[in-house]
Structures are given as structure tokens and as C-alpha cells.
C-alpha positions in Angstrom: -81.4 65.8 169.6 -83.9 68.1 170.0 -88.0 67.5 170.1 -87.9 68.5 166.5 -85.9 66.5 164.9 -87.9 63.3 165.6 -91.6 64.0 164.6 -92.9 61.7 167.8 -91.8 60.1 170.6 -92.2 56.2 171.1 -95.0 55.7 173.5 -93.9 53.2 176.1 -95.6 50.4 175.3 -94.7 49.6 172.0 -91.0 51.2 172.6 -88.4 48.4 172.6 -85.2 49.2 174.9 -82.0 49.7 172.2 -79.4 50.9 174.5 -79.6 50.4 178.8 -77.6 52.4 181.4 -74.5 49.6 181.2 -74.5 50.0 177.2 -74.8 53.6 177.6 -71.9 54.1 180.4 -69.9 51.3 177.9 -70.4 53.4 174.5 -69.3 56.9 176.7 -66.2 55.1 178.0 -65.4 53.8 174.3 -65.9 57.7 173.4 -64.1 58.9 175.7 -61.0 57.1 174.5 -61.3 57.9 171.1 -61.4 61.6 171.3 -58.6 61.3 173.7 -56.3 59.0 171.2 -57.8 61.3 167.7 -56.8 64.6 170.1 -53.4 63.0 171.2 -54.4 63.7 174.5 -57.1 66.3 175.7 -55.0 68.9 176.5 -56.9 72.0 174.1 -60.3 69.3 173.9 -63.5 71.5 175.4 -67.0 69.6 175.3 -70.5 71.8 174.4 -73.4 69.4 175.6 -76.3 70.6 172.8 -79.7 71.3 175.3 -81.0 69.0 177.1 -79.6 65.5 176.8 -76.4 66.3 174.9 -75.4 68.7 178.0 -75.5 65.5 180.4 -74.0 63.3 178.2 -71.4 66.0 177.7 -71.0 66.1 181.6 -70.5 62.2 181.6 -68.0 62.3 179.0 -65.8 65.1 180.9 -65.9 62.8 183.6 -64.6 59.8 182.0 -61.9 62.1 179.9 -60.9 63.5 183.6 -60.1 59.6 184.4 -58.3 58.8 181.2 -56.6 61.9 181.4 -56.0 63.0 185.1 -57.1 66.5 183.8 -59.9 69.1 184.4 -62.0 68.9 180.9 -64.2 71.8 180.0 -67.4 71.1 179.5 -70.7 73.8 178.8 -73.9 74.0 177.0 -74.4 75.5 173.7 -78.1 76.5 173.3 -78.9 76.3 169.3 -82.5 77.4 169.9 -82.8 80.8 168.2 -80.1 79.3 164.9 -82.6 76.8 164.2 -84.3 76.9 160.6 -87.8 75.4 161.8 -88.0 78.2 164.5 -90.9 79.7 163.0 -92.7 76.2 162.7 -92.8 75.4 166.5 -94.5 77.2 169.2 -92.8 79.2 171.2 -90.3 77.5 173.7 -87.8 78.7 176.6 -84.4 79.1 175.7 -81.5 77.0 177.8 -78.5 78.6 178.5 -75.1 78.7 176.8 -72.4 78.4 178.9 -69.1 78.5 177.3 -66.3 77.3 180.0 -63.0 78.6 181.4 -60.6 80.5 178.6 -63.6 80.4 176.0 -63.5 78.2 172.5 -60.5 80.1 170.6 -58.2 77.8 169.1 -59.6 75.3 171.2 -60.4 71.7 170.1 -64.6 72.0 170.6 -66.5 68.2 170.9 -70.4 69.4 170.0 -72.3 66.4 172.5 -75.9 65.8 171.4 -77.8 62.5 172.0 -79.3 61.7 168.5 -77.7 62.5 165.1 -81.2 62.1 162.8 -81.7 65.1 159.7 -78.4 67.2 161.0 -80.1 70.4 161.1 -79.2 70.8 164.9 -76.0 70.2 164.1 -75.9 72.8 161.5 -77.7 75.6 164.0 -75.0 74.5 166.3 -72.1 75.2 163.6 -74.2 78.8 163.0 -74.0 79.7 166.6 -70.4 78.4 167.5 -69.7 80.7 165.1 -70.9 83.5 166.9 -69.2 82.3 169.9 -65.4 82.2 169.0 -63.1 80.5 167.0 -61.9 76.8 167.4 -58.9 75.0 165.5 -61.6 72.0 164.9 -64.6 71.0 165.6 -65.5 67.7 166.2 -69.1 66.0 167.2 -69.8 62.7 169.7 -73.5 61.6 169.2 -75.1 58.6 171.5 -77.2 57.1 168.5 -76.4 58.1 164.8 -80.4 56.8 163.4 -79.6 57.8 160.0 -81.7 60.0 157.7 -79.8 62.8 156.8 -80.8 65.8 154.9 -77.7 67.6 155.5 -73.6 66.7 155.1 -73.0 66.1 158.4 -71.4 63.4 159.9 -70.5 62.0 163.7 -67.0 61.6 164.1 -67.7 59.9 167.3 -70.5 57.4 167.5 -72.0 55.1 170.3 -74.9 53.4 168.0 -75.4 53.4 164.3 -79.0 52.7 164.4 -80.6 51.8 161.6 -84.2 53.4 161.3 -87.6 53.8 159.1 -89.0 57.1 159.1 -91.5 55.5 160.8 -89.9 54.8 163.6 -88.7 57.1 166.7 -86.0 56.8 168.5 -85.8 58.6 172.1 -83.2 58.9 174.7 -84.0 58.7 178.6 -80.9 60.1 180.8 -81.1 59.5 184.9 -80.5 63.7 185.4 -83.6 64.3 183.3 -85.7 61.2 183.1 -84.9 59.1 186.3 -83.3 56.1 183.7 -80.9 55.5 181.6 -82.2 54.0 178.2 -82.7 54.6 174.4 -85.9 53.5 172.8 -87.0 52.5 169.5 -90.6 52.5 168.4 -93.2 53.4 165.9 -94.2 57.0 165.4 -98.0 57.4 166.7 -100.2 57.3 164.2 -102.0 61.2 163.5 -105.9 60.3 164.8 
């Protein structure tokens, strides 16, 4: 999930813990499994980690398909930044890199990673620019938390946490490689002053 897709984060303080680095590494494991028993194996399966979190947890996945599997698993990036429909709403921000890996996406079996599944509008500017990238036989998507709230039809086929939420709530997701922690956190949106 990108900044945009949840209005606020949870401040600390009134942010109750959700998921820890145990559940996290449990849910992943659970994922991993199920894309390699839906994909009969992971033979054609590459992973595209969505910038920032959805990259690590893409990472983490390949890593736990590589024990399942006793395979290499592609894993990249795929930066959605300039496909997004709010562009013009937000300031200005850097792009991240795509980086598609090994023999590219053709006829491939592609898992889009991202860490929240809220509205579904990253998901749909990650449809727009895989499309520009190549062609897969499927495409598939693995989400940490699924919170709900969509304004598009788009749906997880891999989920680690339905979790139910208000609009007034925010849900935010702390990975060790970016935040120092493991954790997912559900609190209330600030309040505008």
C-alpha cells in the first residue's frame, strides 16, 4: 500500500499492534504454500514487490518459495508511481525503481506483492503498468492485510489478514528493512486541527 491509499497513519500511541513479526513470518509461510500448491509448483511463478513494503515482503516470500521449492524464485519491484490516478493530487514524490527479473514477465505466472489491499487503485496502476512491461499467462496478487473498502473490482487471491476496518481507522505496516520492526497497526485517523 502506498501513502495514499490510507488518508493517515496511526500515531503510536493510540495504534494497537494487529499483526507481530511471528504472525507476519507465519501468514508469509502460509502464502508461500498456497501460491506454490494454486501454481502446481513455482516453476514459471515471478514475484513484483509494489514500492516500498510490497518489495520486502516480496523478497520474504521468494525466500520461503526457494525453501518449499528448492528453486531460484524471481523476485523485482514494480514502481506504479507515474499509473496512479491521484498523481496530480499529491505533491511531487521520487520514483522507485522497476526491476523486472531474469527472462522478463512473458508467459510468466506474475504474484503482484503489496502490504495493504484498502480502495484497489494501486492495484489497478499496477495492472496499467504491467501492461506496459510484458505479457503474463496470469496474474495473481498476495497482500499482508486485505482492510476492506474497495472502490474498485479487485480482489487478493492470496491473503495474510482480512481486517475488518472503519474509514476511520488506519491501518499501517512496519517491516524490519524499512522501519527497524516487524508489525501492523490499527488506529484511528488523526483528527484534521
Amino acid at each position: 500500500m502506498d501513502k495514499h491509499d490510507s488518508p493517515a497513519q496511526p500515531h503510536a500511541s493510540d495504534a494497537r499492534p494487529v499483526l507481530e513479526g511471528p504472525d507476519i513470518a507465519r501468514v508469509l509461510t502460509r502464502i508461500a504454500h498456497e501460491i506454490v500448491e494454486r501454481a502446481k509448483g513455482a516453476d514459471d511463478v515471478v514475484l513484483l514487490g509494489i514500492p516500498t513494503r510490497g518489495v520486502f515482503l516480496a523478497q520474504r516470500l521468494a525466500a520461503k518459495l526457494e525453501q518449499i521449492t528448492d528453486r531460484k524464485i524471481p523476485v523485482g519491484s514494480l514502481d506504479i508511481t507515474m499509473y496512479r490516478d491521484d498523481l496530480r493530487m499529491h505533491p511531487p514524490r521520487a520514483l522507485a525503481r522497476t526491476e523486472i527479473p531474469g527472462d522478463g514477465i512473458d508467459g510468466k505466472l506474475v504474484v503482484l506483492v503489496d502490504d495493504v489491499l484498502f480502495s484497489g487503485r494501486t492495484i489497478r496502476a499496477a495492472l496499467d503498468a504491467l501492461n506496459d512491461i510484458g505479457r503474463p499467462r496470469a496474474v495473481q496478487l498476495a497482500v499482508l492485510v486485505d482492510r476492506g473498502h474497495r472502490e474498485l473490482p479487485i480482489r487478493a487471491d492470496y491473503v495474510g489478514k482480512n481486517l475488518p476496518t472503519s474509514l476511520r481507522e488506519t491501518v499501517k505496516v512496519q517491516l524490519a528493512e524499512e522501519d527497524g520492526r516487524d508489525t501492523v497497526l490499527l488506529g484511528a485517523k488523526p483528527t484534521a486541527q
